[in-house]
C-alpha positions in Angstrom: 0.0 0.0 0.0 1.1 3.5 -0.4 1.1 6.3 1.8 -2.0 7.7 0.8 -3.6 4.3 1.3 -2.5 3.9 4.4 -3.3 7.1 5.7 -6.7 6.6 4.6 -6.9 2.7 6.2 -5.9 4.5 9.5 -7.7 7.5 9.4 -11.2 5.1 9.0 -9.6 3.1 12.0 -9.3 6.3 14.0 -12.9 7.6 13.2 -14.4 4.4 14.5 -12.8 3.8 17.7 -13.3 7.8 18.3 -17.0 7.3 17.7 -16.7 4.0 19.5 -15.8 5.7 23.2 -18.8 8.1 24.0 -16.6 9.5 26.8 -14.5 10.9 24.2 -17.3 11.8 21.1 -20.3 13.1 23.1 -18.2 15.7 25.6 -16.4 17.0 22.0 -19.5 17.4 20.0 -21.9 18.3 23.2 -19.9 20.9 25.3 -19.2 23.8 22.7 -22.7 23.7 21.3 -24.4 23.5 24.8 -22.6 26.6 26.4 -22.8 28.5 22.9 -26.6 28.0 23.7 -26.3 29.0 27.2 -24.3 32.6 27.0 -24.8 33.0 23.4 -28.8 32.7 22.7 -30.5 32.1 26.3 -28.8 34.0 28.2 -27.8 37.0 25.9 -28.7 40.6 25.9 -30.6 41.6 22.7 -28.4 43.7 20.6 -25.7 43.0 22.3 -23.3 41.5 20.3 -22.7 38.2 22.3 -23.5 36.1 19.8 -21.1 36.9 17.8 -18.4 37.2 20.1 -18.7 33.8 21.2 -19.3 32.5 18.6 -15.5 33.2 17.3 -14.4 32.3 20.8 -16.2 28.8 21.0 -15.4 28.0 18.1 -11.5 28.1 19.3 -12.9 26.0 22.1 -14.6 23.2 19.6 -11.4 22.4 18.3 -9.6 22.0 21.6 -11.6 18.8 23.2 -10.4 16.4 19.8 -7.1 17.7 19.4 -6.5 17.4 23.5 -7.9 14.3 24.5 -6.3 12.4 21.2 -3.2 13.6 21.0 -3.1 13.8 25.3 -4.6 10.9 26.8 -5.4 8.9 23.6 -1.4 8.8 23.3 -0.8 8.2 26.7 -3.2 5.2 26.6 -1.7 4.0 23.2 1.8 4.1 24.9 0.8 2.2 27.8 -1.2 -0.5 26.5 1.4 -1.1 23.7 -0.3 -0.3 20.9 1.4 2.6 19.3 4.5 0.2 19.7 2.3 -2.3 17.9 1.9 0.2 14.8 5.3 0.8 14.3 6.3 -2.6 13.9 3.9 -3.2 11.6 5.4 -1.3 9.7 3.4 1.8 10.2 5.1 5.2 9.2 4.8 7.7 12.1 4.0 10.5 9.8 0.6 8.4 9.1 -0.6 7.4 12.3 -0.1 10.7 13.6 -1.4 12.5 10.3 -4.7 9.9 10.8 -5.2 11.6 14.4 -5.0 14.7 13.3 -7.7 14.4 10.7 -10.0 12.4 12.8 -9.4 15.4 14.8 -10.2 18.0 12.4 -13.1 15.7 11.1 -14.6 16.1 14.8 -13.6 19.8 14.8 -15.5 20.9 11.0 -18.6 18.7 12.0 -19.0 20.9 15.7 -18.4 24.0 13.9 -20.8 23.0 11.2 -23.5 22.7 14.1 -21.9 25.8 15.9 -22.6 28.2 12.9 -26.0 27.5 12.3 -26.3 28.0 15.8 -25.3 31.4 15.7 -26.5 32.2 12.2 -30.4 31.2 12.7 -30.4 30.6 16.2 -28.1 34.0 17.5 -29.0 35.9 14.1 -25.0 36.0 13.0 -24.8 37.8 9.9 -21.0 37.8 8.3 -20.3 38.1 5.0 -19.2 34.7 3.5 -15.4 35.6 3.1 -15.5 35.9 6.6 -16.7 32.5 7.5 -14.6 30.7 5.0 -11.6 32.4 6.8 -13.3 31.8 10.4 -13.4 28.5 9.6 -10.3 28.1 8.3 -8.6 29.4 11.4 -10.7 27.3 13.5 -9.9 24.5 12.0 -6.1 25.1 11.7 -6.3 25.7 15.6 -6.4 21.8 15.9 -2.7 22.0 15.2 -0.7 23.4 17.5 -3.0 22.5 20.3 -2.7 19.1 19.1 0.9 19.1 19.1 0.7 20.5 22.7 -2.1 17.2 23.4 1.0 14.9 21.7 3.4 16.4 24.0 2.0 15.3 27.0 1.1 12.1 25.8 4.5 10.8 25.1 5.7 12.3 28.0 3.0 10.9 30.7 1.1 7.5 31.5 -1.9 7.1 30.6 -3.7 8.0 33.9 -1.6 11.0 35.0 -2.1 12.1 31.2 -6.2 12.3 31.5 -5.1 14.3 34.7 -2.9 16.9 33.0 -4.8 16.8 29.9 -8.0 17.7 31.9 -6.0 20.5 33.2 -4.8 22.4 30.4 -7.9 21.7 28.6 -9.2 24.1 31.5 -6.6 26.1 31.3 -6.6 26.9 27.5 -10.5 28.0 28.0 -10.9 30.1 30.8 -7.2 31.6 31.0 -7.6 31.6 26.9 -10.8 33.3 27.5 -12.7 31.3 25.6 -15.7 31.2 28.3 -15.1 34.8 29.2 -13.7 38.1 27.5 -10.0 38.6 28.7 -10.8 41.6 29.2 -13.3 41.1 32.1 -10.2 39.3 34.1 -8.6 41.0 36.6 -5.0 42.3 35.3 -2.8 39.7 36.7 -5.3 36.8 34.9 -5.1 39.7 31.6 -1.4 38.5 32.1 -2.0 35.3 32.6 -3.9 34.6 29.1 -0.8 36.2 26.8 0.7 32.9 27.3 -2.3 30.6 26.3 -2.3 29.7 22.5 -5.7 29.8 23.0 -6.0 33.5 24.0 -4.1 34.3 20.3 -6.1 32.0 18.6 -9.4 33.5 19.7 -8.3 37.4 19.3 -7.5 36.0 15.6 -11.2 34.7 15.0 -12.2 37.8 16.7 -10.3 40.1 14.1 -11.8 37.8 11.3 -15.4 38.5 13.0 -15.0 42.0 13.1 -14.5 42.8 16.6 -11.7 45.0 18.0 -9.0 43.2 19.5 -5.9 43.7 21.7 -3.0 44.6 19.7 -2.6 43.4 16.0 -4.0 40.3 14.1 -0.3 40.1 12.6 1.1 39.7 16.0 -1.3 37.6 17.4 -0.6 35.6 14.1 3.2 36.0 14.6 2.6 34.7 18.6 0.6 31.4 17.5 3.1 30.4 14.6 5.5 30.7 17.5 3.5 28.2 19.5 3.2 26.1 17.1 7.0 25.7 16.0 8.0 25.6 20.0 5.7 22.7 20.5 6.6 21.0 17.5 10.3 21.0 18.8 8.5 19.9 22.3 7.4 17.0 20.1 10.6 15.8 18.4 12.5 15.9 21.6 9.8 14.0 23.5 9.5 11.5 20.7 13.3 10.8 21.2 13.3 10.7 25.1 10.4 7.8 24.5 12.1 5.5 22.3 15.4 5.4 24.1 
């Protein structure tokens, strides 16, 4: 088989054992569109612009939960039960398993954001014009990446129990400190701080700028801080790979 073949193979294998543990499907597709509901039609002011708001925040937050909780504890678990050990004897290229997460991720991520706009579009009454939710998209989509490098990070670094622990932890982190749940700029100035060094925090002032809110500071530098992200935890990646298979 070639590559392409066998990224696809995989890719199928990942989407059915994803949609085979609820404790991993339900929470990913469930949470974003539940609070979106909550604080961005329910509980909204009329006029008020929430809606739209949160909906470029949340959908930063949809793309978190598969990207986490694969690359986090679904590694962890991999590691420990021997399985990823398993796939690379087979011979299975790295490049493809880990390219077979990532689109099951993205495949979870495009499906809650699917559900997400039509939320805010005939639910909220979002109106962009359709450059903008192309781009939207695309950003939310691409912020699967470095938060899943981050997710791979810690699961070649951690067991698989202590890894739902940490994972759970920085999942929490990235939202609130990312304000993803609240505006950053409703935090107290030390938490204001605090969120600079989230991913998630650029990441959402980036789908913000898209949206066609005002943001802190530029969408170049915000771009410029992510890309950072990305390439640090990409290193974080090659050196952990290494200090596992010692």
């Amino acid at each position: 088989m070639n590559t392409l073949s066998l990224l696809w193979a995989e890719t199928q294998a990942e989407w059915r054992k994803s949609w085979r543990q609820p404790a991993f499907a339900i929470p990913t597709l469930v949470m974003p569109l539940a609070f979106y509901a909550l604080f961005g039609i329910v509980l909204a002011r009329p006029g008020g612009g929430n809606a739209a708001y949160l909906m470029a925040t949340y959908g930063v937050f949809a793309a978190l939960g598969p990207a986490l909780f694969a690359f986090g504890a679904g590694v962890a678990h991999e590691r420990e039960t021997g399985q990823l050990a398993l796939k690379q004897i087979a011979p299975l290229p790295v490049p493809v398993v880990l390219g077979a997460k990532l689109l099951t991720c993205v495949g979870f991520t495009a499906g809650v954001l699917l559900a997400l706009y039509a939320l805010a579009a005939w639910g909220a009454g979002v109106v962009l014009p359709l450059s903008s939710w192309l781009s939207l998209a695309l950003l939310h989509v691409l912020a699967a990446v470095p938060i899943g490098l981050l997710g791979l990070v810690i699961g070649l670094r951690f067991g698989g129990s202590a890894a739902m622990g940490v994972t759970n932890l920085v999942f929490l982190a990235l939202s609130v400190l990312g304000g993803l749940w609240i505006p950053v700029f409703l935090f107290p100035g030390w938490m204001q701080a605090l969120a600079l060094a989230m991913p998630s925090f650029h990441l959402a002032e980036l789908a913000l700028a898209i949206s066609g809110r005002s943001i802190a500071g530029s969408a170049l530098g915000h771009g410029a801080v992510t890309l950072g992200f990305t390439l640090f935890f990409a290193a974080a990646v090659a050196w952990a790979w290494r200090r596992a298979h010692r």
